[in-house]
TIRO-2110 file (N, C-alpha, C; in Angstrom, 1 decimal):
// TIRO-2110
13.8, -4.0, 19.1, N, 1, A
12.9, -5.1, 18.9, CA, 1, A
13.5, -6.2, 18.1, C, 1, A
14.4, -6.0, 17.1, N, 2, A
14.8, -6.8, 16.3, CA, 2, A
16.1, -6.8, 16.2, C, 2, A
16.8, -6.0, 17.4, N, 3, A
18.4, -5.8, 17.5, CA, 3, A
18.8, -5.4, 16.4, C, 3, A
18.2, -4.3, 16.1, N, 4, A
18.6, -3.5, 14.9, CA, 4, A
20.4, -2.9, 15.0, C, 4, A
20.6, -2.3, 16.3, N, 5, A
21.6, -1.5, 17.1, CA, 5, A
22.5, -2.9, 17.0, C, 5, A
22.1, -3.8, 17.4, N, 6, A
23.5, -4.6, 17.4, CA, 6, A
23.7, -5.4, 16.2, C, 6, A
22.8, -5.5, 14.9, N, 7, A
23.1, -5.8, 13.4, CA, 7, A
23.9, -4.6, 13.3, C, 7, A
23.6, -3.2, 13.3, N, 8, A
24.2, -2.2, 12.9, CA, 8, A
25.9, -2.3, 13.2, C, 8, A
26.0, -2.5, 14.6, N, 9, A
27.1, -2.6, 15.0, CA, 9, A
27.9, -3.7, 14.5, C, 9, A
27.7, -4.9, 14.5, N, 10, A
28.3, -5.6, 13.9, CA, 10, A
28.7, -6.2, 12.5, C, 10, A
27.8, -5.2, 11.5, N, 11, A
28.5, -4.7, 10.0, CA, 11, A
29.0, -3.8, 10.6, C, 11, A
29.3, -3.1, 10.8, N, 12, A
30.4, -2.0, 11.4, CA, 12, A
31.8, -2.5, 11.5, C, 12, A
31.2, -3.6, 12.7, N, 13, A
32.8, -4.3, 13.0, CA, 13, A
33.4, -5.1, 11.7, C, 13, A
32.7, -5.5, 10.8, N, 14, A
33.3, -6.2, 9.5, CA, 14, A
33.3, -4.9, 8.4, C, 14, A
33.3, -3.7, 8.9, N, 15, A
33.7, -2.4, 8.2, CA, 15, A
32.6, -1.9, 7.1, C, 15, A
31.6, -2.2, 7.4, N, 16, A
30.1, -1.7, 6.9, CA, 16, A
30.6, 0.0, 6.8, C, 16, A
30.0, 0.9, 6.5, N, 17, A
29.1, 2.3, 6.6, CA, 17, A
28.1, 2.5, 7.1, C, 17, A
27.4, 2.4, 8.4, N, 18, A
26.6, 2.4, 8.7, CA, 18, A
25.4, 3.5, 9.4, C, 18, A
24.4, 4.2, 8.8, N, 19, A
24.2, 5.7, 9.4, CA, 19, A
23.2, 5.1, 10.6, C, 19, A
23.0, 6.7, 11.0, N, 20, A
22.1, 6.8, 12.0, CA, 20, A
20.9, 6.4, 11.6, C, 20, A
19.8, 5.3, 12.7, N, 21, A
18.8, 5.0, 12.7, CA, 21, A
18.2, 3.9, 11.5, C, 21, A
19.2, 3.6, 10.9, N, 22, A
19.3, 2.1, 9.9, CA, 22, A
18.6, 1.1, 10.1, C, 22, A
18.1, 0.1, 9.6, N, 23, A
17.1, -1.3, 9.9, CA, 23, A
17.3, -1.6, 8.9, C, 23, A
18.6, -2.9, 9.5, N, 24, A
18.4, -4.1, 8.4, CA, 24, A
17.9, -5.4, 8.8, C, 24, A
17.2, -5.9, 8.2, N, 25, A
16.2, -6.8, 8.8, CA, 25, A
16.8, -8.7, 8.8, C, 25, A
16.6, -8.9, 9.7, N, 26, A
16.8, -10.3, 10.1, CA, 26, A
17.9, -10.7, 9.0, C, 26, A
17.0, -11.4, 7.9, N, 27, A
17.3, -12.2, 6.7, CA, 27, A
17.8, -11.4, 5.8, C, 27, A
18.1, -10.2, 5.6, N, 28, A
18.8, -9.6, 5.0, CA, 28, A
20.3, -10.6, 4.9, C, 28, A
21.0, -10.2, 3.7, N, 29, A
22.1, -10.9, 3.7, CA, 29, A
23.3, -10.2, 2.4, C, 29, A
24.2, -9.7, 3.2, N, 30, A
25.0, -8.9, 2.6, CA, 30, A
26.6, -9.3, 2.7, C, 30, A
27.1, -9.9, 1.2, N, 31, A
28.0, -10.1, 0.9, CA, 31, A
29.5, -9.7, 1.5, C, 31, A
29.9, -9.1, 1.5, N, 32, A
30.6, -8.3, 1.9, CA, 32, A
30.7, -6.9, 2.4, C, 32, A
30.2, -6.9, 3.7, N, 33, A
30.1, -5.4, 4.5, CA, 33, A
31.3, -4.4, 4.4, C, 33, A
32.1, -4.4, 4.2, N, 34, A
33.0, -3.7, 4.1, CA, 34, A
32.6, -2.7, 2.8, C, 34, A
31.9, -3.4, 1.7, N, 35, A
32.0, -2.8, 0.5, CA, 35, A
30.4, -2.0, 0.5, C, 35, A
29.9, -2.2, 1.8, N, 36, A
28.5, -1.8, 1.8, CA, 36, A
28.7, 0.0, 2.6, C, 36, A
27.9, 0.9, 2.1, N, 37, A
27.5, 2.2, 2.6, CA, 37, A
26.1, 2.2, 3.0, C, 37, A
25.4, 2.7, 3.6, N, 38, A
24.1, 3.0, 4.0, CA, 38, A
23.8, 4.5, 5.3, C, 38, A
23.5, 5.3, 4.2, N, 39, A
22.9, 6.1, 4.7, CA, 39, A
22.2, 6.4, 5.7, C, 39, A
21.7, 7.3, 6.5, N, 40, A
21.2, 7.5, 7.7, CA, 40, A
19.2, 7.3, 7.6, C, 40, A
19.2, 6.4, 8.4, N, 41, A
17.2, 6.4, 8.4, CA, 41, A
16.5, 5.5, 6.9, C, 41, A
18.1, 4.7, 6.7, N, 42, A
17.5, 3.9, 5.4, CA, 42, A
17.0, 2.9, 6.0, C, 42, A
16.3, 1.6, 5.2, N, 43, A
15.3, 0.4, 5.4, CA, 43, A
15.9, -0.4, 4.4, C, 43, A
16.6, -1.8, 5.4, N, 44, A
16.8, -2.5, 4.3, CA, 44, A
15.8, -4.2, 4.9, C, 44, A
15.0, -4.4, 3.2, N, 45, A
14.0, -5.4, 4.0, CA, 45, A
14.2, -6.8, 3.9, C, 45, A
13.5, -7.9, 4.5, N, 46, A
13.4, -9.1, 4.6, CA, 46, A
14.0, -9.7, 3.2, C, 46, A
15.0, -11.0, 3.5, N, 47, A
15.0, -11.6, 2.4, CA, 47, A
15.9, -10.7, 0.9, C, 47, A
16.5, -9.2, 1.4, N, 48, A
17.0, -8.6, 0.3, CA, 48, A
18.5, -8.9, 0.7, C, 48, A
19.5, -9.3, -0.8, N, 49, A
20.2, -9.5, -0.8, CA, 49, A
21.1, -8.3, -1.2, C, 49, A
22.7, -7.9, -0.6, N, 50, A
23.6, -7.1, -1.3, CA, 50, A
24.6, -8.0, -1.7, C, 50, A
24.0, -7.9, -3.2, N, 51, A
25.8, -9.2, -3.5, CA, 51, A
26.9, -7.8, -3.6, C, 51, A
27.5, -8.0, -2.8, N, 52, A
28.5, -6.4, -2.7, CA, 52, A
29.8, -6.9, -3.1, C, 52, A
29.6, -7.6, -4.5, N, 53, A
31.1, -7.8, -4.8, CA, 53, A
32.1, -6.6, -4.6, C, 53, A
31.5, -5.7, -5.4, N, 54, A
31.9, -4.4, -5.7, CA, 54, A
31.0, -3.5, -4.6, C, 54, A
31.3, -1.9, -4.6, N, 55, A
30.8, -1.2, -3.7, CA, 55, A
29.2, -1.1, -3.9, C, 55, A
28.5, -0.9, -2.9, N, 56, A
27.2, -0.5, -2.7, CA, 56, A
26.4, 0.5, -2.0, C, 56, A
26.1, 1.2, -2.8, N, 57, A
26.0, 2.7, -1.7, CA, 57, A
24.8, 3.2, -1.9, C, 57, A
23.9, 3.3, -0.7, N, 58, A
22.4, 3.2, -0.7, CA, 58, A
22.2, 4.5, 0.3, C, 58, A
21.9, 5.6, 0.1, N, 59, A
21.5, 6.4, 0.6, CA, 59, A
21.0, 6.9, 1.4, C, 59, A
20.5, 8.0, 2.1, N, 60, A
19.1, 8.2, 3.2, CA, 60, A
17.9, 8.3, 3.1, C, 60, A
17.6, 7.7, 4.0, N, 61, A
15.7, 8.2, 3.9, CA, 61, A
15.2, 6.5, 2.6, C, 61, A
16.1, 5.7, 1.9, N, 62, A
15.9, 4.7, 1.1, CA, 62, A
14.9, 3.9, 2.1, C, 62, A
14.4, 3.2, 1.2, N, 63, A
13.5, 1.8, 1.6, CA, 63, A
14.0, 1.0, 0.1, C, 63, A
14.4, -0.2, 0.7, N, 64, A
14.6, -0.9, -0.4, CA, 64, A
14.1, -2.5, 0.6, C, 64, A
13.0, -2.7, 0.1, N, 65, A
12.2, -3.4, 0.3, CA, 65, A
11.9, -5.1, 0.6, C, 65, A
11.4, -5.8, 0.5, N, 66, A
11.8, -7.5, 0.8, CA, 66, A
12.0, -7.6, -0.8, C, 66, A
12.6, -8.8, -0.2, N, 67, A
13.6, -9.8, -0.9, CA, 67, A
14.1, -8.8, -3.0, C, 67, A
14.5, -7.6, -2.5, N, 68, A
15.1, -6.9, -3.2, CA, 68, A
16.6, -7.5, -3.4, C, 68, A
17.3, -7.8, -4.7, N, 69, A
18.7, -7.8, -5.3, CA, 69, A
19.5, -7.0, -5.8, C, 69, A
20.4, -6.4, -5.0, N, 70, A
21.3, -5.5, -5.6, CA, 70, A
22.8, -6.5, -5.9, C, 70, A
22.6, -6.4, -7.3, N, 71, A
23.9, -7.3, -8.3, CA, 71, A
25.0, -6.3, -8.6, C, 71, A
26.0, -6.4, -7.0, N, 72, A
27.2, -5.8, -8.0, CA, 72, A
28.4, -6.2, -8.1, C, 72, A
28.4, -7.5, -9.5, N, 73, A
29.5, -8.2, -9.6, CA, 73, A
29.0, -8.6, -11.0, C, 73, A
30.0, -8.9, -11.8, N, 74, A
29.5, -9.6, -13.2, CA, 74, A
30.8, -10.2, -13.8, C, 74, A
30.9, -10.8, -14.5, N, 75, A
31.6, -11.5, -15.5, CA, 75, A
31.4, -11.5, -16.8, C, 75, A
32.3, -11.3, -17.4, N, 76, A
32.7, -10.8, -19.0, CA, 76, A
32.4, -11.9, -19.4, C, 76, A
31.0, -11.8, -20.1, N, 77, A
30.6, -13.0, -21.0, CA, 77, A
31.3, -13.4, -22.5, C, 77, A
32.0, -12.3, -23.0, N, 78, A
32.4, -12.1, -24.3, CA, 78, A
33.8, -12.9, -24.8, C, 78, A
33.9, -13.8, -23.3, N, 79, A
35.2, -14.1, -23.0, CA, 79, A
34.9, -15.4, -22.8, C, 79, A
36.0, -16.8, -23.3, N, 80, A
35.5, -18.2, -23.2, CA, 80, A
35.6, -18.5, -21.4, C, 80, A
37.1, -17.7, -21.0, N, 81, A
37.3, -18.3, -19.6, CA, 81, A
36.2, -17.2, -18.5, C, 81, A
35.4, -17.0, -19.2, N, 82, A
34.4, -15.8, -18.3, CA, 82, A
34.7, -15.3, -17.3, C, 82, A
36.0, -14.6, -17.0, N, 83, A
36.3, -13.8, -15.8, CA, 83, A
35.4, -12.4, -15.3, C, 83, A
35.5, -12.3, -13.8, N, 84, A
35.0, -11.9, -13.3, CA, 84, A
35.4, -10.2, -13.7, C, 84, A
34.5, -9.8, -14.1, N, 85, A
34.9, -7.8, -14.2, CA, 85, A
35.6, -6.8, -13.3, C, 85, A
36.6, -6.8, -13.2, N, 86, A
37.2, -6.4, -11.7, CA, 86, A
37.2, -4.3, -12.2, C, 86, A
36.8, -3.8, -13.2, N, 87, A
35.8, -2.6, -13.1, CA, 87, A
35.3, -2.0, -12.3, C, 87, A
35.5, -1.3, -11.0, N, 88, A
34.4, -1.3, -10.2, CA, 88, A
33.4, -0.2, -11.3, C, 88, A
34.2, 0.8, -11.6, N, 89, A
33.5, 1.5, -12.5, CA, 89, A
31.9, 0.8, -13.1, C, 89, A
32.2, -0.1, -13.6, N, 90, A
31.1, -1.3, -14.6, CA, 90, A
30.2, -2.3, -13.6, C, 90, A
30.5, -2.0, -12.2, N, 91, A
30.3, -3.2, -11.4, CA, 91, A
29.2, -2.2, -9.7, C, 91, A
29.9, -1.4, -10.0, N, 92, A
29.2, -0.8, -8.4, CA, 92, A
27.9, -0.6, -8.6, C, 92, A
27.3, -0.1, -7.3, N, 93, A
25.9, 0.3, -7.2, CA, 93, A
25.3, 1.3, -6.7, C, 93, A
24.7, 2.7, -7.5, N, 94, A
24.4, 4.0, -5.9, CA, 94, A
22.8, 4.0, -6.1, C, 94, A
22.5, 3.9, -4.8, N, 95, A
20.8, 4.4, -4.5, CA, 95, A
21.7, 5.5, -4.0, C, 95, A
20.7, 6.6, -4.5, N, 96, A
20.1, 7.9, -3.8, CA, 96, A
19.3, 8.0, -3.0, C, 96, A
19.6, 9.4, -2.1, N, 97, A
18.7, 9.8, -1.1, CA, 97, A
17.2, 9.4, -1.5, C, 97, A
16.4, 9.4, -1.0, N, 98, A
15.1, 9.4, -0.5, CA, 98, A
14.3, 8.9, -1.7, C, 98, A
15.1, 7.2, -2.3, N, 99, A
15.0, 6.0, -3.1, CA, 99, A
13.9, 5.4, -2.7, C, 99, A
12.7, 4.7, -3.0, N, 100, A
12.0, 3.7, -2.7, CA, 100, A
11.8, 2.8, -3.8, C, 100, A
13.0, 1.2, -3.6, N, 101, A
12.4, -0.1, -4.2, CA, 101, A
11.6, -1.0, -3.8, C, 101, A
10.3, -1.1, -4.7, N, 102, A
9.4, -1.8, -4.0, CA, 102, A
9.7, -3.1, -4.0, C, 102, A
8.8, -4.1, -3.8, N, 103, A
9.4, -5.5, -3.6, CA, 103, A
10.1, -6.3, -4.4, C, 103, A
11.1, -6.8, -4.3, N, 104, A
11.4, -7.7, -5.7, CA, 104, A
12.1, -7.8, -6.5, C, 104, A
12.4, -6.2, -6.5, N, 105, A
13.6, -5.2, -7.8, CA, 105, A
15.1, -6.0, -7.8, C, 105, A
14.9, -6.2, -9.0, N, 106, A
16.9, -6.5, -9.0, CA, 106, A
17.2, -5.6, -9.7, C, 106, A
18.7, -5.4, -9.0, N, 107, A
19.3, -3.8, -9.8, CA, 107, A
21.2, -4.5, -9.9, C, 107, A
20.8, -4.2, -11.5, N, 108, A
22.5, -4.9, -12.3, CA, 108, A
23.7, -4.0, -11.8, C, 108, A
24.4, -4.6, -12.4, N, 109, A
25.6, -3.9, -11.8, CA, 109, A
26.1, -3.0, -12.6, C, 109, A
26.6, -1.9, -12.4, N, 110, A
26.9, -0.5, -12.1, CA, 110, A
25.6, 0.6, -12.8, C, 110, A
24.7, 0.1, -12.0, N, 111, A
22.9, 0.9, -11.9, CA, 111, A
23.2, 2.3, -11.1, C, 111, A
22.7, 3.3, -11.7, N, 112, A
23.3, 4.6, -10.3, CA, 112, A
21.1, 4.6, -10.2, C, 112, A
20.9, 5.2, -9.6, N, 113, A
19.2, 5.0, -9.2, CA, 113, A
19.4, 6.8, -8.9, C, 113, A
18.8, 7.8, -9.2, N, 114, A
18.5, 9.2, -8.6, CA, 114, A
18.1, 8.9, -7.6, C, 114, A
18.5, 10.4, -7.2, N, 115, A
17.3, 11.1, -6.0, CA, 115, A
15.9, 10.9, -6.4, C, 115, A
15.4, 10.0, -5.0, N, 116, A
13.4, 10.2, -4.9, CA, 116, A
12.8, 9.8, -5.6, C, 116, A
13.5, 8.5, -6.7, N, 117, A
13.2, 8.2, -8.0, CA, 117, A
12.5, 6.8, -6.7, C, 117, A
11.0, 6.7, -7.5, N, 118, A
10.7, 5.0, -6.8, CA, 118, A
10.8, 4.1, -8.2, C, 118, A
10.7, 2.4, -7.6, N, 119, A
11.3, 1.7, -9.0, CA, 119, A
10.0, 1.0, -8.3, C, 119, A
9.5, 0.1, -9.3, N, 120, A
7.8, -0.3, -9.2, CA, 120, A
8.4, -1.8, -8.8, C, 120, A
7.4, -3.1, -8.2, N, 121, A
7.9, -3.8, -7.8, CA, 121, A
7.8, -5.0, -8.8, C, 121, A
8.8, -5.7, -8.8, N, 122, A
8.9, -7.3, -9.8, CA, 122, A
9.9, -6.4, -10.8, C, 122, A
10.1, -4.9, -10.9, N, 123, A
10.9, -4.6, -11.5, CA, 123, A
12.5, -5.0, -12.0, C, 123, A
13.2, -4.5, -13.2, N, 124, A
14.5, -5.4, -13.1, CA, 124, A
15.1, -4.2, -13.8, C, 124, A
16.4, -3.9, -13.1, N, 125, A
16.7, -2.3, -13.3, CA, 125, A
18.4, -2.6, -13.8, C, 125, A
18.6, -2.0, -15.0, N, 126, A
20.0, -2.7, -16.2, CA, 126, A
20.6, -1.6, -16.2, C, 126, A
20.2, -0.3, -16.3, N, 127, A
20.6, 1.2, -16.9, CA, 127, A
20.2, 2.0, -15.9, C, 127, A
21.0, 3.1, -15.8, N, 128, A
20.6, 3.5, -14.6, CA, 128, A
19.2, 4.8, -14.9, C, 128, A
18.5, 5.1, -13.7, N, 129, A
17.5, 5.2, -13.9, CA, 129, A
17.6, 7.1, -12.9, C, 129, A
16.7, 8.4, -13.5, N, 130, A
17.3, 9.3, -13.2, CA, 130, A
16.2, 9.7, -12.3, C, 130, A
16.7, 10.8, -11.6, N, 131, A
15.8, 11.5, -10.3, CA, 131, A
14.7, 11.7, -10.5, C, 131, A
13.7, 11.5, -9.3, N, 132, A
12.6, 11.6, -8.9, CA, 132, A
11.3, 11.4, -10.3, C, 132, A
11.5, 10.0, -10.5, N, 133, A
10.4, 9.6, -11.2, CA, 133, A
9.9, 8.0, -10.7, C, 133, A
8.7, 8.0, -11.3, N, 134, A
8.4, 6.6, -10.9, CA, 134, A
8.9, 5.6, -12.1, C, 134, A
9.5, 4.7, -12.1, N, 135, A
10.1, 3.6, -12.9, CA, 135, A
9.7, 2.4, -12.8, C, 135, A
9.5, 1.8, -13.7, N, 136, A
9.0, 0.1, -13.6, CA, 136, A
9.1, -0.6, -15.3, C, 136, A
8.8, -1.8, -15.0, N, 137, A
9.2, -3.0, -15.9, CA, 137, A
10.6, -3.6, -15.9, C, 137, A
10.4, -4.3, -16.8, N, 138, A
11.5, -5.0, -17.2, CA, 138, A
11.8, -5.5, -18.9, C, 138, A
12.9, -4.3, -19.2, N, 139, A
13.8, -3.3, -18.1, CA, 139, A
12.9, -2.5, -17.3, C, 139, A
13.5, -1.6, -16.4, N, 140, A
12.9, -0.7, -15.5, CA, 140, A
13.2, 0.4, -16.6, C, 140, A
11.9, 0.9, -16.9, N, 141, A
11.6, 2.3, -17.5, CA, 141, A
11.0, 3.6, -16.7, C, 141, A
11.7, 4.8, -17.0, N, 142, A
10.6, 6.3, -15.9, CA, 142, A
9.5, 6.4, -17.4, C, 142, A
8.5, 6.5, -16.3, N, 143, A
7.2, 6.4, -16.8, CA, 143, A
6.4, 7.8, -16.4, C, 143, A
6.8, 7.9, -15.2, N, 144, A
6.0, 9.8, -14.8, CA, 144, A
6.6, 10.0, -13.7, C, 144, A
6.5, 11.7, -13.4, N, 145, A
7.3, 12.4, -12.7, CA, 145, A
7.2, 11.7, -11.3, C, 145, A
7.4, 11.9, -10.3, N, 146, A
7.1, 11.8, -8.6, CA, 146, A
7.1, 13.3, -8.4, C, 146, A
5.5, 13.5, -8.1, N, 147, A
5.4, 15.0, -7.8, CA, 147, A
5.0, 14.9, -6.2, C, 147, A
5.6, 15.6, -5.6, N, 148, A
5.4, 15.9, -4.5, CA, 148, A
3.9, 16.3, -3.7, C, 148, A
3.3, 15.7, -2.9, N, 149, A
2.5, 16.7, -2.8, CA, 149, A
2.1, 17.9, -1.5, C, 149, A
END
């Protein structure tokens, strides 16, 4: 419907990661595909950005939602000529498996996000944030478990 299969394919050809059954949507817009991974049956939505300076690796079963920011690049402020952090360690990004960012979320750079952990929307995520809880604010705080039901 949306040529999902031939978006797929064609981060592929600019050296993406790309799994099985993926949807990235139209306006999505991702910096450098090569440095992008995405898991199998993930959702990436409208209007979300991967600044993939550095690596970005978003798991399966994720939904990371419209006009969501994943920041992974920064510059050493502590410094007059403000160079760029070439770190990846300080700089990269991991969503985990079966991740849900609601709309909005920016996630800093080198954020690791757990497993099944949702992040609430307008959120803004600095530290990384641990498995299967629900998180929100700004900063993004876990506030209560994600219990299954």
């Amino acid at each position: 419907m949306f040529m999902y299969g031939f978006r797929n394919w064609l981060l592929r050809m600019f050296g993406a990661t790309i799994g099985e059954g993926v949807r990235v949507r139209p306006s999505a817009h991702i910096t450098y595909p090569w440095k992008v991974r995405i898991g199998d049956w993930s959702w990436i939505g409208e209007e979300t950005v991967l600044y993939s300076l550095e690596e970005i690796s978003i798991g399966s079963n994720v939904s990371v939602s419209h006009r969501c920011y994943l920041c992974a690049g920064n510059h050493d402020y502590e410094r007059v000529d403000f160079p760029y952090v070439v770190d990846a360690t300080k700089t990269r990004i991991a969503v985990g498996d079966e991740v849900w960012l609601a709309n909005d979320v920016f996630v800093g750079p080198g954020v690791t996000i757990g497993r099944g952990a949702v992040v609430g929307a307008r959120s803004d995520v600095f530290e990384s944030l641990p498995p299967l809880m629900v998180c929100f604010g700004s900063p993004a705080t876990p506030k209560k478990p994600r219990l299954p039901r």
